[in-house]
DONU-522035 format. One record per residue (C-alpha): x, y, z; residue in one letter. Coordinates in Angstrom, 1 decimal, decimal comma, always signed. Layout:
NODE_X_Y_Z_A
...
END
This chain:
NODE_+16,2_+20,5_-103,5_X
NODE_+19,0_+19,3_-105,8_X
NODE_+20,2_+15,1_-105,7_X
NODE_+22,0_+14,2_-103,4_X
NODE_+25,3_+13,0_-104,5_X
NODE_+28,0_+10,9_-103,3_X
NODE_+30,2_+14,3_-103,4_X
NODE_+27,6_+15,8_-101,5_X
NODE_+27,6_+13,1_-98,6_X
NODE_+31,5_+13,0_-98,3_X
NODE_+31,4_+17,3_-98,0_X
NODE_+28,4_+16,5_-95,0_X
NODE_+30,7_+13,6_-93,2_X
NODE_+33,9_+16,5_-93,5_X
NODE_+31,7_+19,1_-91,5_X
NODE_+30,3_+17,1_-89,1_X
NODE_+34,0_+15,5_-88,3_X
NODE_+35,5_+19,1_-88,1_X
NODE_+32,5_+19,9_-85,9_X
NODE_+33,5_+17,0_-83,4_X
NODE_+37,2_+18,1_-83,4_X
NODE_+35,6_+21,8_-82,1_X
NODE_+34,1_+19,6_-79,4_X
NODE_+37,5_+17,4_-78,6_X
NODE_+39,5_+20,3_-78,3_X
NODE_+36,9_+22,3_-76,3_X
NODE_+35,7_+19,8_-73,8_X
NODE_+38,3_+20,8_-71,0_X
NODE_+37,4_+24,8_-71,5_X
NODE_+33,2_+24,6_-71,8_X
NODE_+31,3_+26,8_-70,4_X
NODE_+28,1_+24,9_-68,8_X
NODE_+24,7_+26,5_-68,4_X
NODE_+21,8_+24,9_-68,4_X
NODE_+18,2_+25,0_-70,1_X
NODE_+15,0_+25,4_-67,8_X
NODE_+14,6_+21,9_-68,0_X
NODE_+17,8_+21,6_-66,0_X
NODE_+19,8_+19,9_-68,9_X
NODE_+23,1_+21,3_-69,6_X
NODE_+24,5_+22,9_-72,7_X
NODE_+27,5_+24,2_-73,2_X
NODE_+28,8_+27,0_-75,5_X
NODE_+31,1_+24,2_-77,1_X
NODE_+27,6_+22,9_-78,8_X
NODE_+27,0_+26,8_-79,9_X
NODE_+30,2_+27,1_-82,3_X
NODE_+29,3_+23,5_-83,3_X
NODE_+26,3_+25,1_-84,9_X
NODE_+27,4_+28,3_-85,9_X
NODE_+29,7_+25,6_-88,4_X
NODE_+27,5_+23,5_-89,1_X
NODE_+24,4_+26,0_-90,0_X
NODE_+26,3_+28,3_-92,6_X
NODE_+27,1_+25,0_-94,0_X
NODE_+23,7_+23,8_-94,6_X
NODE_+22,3_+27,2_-95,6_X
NODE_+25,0_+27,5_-98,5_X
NODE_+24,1_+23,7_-100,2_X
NODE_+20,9_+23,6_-98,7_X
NODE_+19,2_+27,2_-99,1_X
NODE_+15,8_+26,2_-100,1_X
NODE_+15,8_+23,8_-96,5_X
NODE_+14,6_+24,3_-93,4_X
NODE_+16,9_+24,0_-90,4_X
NODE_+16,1_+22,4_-86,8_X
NODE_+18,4_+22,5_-84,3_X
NODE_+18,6_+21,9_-80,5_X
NODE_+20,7_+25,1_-79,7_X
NODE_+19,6_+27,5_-82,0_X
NODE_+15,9_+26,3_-82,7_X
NODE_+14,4_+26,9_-86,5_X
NODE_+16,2_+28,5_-89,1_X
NODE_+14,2_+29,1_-92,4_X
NODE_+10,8_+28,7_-93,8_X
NODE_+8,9_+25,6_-93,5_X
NODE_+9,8_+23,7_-96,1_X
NODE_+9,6_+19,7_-97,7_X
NODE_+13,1_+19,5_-96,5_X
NODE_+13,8_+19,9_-93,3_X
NODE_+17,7_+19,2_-91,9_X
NODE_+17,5_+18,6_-87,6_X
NODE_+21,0_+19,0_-86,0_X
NODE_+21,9_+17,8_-82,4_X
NODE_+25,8_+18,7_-82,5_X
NODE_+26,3_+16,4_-78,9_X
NODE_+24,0_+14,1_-78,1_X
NODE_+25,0_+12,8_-74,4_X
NODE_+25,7_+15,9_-73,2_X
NODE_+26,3_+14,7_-70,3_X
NODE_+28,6_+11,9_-70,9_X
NODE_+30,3_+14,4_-73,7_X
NODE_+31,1_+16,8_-70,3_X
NODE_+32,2_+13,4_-68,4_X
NODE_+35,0_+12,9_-71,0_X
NODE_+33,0_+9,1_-71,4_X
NODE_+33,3_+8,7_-75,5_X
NODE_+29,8_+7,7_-76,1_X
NODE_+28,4_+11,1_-77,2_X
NODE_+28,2_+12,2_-81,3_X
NODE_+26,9_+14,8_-83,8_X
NODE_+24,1_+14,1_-85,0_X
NODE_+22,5_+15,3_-88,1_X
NODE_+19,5_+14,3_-90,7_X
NODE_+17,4_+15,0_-93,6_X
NODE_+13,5_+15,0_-93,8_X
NODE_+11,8_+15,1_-97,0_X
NODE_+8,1_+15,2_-96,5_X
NODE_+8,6_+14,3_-93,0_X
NODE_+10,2_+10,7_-94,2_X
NODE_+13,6_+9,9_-93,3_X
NODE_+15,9_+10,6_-96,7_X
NODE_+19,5_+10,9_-95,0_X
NODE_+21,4_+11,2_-91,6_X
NODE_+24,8_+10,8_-90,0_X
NODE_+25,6_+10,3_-86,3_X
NODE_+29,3_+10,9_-85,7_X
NODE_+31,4_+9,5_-82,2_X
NODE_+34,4_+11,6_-82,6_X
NODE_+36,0_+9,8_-79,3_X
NODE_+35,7_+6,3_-81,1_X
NODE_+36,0_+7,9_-84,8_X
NODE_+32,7_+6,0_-85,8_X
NODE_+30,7_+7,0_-88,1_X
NODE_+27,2_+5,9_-88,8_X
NODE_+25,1_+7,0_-91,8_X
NODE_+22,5_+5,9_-94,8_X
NODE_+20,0_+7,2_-96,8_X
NODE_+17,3_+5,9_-99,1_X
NODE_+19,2_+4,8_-102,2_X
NODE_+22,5_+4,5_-100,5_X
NODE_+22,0_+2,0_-97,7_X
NODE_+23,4_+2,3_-93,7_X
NODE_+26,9_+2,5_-93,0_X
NODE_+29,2_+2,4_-90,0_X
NODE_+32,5_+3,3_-91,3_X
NODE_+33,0_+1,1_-94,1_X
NODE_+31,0_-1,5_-92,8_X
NODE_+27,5_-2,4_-94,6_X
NODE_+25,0_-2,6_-91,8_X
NODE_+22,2_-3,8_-93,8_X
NODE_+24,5_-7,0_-94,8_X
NODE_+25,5_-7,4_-91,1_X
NODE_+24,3_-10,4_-88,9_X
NODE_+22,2_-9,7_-86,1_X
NODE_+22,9_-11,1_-82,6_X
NODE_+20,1_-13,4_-81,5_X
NODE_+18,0_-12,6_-78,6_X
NODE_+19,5_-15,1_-76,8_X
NODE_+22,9_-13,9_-77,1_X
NODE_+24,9_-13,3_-74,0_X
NODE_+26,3_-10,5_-76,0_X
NODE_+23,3_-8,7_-76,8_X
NODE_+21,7_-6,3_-74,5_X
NODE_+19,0_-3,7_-74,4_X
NODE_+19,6_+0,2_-74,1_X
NODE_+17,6_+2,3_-72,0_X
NODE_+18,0_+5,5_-70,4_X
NODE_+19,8_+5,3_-67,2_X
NODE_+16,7_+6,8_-65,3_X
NODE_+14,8_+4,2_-66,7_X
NODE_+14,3_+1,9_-63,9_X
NODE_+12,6_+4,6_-62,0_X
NODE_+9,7_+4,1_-64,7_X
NODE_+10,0_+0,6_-65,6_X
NODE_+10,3_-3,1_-64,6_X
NODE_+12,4_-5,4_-67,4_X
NODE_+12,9_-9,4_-67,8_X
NODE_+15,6_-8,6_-70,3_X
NODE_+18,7_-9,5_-68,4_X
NODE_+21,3_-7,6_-69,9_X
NODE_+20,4_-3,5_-69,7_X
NODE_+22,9_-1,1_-70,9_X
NODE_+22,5_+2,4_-70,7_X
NODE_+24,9_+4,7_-73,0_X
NODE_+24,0_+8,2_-72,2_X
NODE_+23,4_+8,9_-76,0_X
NODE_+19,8_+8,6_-77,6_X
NODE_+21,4_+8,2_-81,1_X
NODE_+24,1_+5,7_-80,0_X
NODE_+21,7_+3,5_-78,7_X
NODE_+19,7_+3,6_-81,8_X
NODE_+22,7_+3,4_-84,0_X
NODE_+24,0_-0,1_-82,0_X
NODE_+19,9_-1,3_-82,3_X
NODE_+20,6_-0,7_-86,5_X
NODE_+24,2_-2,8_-86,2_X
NODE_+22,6_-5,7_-84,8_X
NODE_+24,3_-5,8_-81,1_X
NODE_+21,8_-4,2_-79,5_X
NODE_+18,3_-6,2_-79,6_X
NODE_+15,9_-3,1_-78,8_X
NODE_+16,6_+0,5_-77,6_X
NODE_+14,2_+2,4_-75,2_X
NODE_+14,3_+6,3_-75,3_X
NODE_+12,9_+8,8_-73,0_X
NODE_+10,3_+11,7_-74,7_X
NODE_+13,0_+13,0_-77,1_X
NODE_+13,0_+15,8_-79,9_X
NODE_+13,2_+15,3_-83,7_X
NODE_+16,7_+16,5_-83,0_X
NODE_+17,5_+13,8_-81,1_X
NODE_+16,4_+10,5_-84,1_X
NODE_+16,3_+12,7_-87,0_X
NODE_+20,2_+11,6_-87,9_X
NODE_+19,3_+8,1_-87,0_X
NODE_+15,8_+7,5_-88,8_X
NODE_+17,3_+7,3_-91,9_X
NODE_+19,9_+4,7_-90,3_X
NODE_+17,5_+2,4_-88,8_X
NODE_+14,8_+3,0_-92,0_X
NODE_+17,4_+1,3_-94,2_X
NODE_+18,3_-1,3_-91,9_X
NODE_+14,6_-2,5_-91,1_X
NODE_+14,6_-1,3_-87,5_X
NODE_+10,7_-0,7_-86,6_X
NODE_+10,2_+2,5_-84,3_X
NODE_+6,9_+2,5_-82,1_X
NODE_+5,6_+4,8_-79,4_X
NODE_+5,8_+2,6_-76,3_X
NODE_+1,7_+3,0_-76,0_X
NODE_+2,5_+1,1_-79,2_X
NODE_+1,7_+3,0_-82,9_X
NODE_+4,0_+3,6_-84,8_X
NODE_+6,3_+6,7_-85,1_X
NODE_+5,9_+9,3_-87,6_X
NODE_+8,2_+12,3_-87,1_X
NODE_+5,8_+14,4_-89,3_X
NODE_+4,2_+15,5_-85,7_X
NODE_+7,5_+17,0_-84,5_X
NODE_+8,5_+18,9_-87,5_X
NODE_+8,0_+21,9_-85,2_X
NODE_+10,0_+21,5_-82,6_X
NODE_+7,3_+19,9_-80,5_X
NODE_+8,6_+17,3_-78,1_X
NODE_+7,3_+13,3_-78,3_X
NODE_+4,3_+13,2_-76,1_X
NODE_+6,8_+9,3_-74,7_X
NODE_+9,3_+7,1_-75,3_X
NODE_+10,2_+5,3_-78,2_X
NODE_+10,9_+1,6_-78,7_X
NODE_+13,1_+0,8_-81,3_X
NODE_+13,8_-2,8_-82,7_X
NODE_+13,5_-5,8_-85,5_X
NODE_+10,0_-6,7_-86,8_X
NODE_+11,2_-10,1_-85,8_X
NODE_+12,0_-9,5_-82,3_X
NODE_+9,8_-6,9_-81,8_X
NODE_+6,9_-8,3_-79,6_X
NODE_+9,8_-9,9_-77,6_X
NODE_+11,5_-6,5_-76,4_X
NODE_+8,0_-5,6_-75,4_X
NODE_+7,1_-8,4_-74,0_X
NODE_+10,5_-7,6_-71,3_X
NODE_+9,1_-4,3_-70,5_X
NODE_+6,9_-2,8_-67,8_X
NODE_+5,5_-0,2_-66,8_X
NODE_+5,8_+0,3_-63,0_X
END
């Protein structure tokens, strides 16, 4: 695959945000169905893809392409792009504004580059190896993290996640968005995140985020994730517990399993 380029990273952040426009302007008119899992999807997600696929097929063509919608596009290849164009569903179809695009790069089934969009807010998170994490124009990997302690820090989970689990953390927020919660874990204001069993879809836009900001990603068995597994599509066998090295064994140490 050729470099990626600076160029290259400002064309990627102009499709995803024309991709969340589609899904701003569509909201009101989508047509829900849902999967056999019961999860909905809409046919505002479809055109997302049909936009943002051509894209990646034109600058990418020697890539492979994940996506939740429309499955695998391509032959297996070192590169490997995973789109979710709304993660939160749910909260997307609520008109709640914590919901994004999400989209990453996998070289070797390492993190390289991703991009998680909120369209609502007009945030934009992204990084890559060699460029750093980003929310906007803010560095994250120069950003001060809020201490445990902090009556403004919290830990995201699921929202069906006291049905599973017990927590001594007292401040729980739930989101609705896998990579939202992931994203606020890599800007410091959230001091852990908790995931349900997810798709490479779901962190492959984030991994690169959190990689360059020193956030550790574990199965919550404990082991540490490797997305080289899921490469096909194959759904984590559990949830995921993303935090600091430094605190860790502290956001562990708050949750239990009931």
């Amino acid at each position: 695959m050729s470099p990626i380029t600076l160029e290259t990273i400002h064309e990627i952040k102009q499709i995803i945000r024309q991709a969340g426009d589609i899904a701003l302007k569509r909201r009101h008119a989508a047509r829900i169905q849902l999967k056999p899992d019961r999860t909905p999807f809409t046919d505002v997600e479809l055109e997302m893809e049909a936009l943002i696929i051509p894209f990646l097929q034109a600058h990418f063509p020697d890539s492979q392409i994940i996506t939740e919608e429309n499955g695998i596009h391509g032959s297996a290849s070192a590169s490997v792009w995973a789109l979710d164009p709304v993660d939160g569903t749910k909260v997307f179809l609520n008109g709640l504004p914590n919901w994004g695009v999400s989209l990453g790069l996998l070289e070797n089934g390492a993190p390289k580059l991703g991009f998680f969009y909120m369209p609502v807010s007009g945030d934009l998170y992204w990084g890559g190896k060699g460029f750093g994490a980003f929310l906007n124009e803010m560095d994250l990997t120069t950003t001060k993290r809020l201490d445990f302690d902090d009556p403004l820090a919290f830990l995201a989970v699921t929202s069906s996640a006291h049905r599973r689990f017990d927590f001594d953390y007292p401040r729980l927020h739930s989101f609705g968005s896998t990579a939202a919660h992931l994203c606020y874990v890599a800007q410091g204001i959230a001091v852990g995140a908790l995931t349900r069993s997810v798709n490479i879809w779901d962190l492959a836009g984030v991994l690169p985020i959190l990689d360059q900001t020193g956030i550790q990603v574990e199965f919550i068995s404990q082991g540490l994730f490797s997305p080289v597994p899921f490469l096909n599509n194959a759904k984590l066998p559990e949830g995921l517990i993303a935090a600091h090295p430094s605190v860790m064994a502290a956001v562990r140490a708050g949750i239990h399993r009931k």
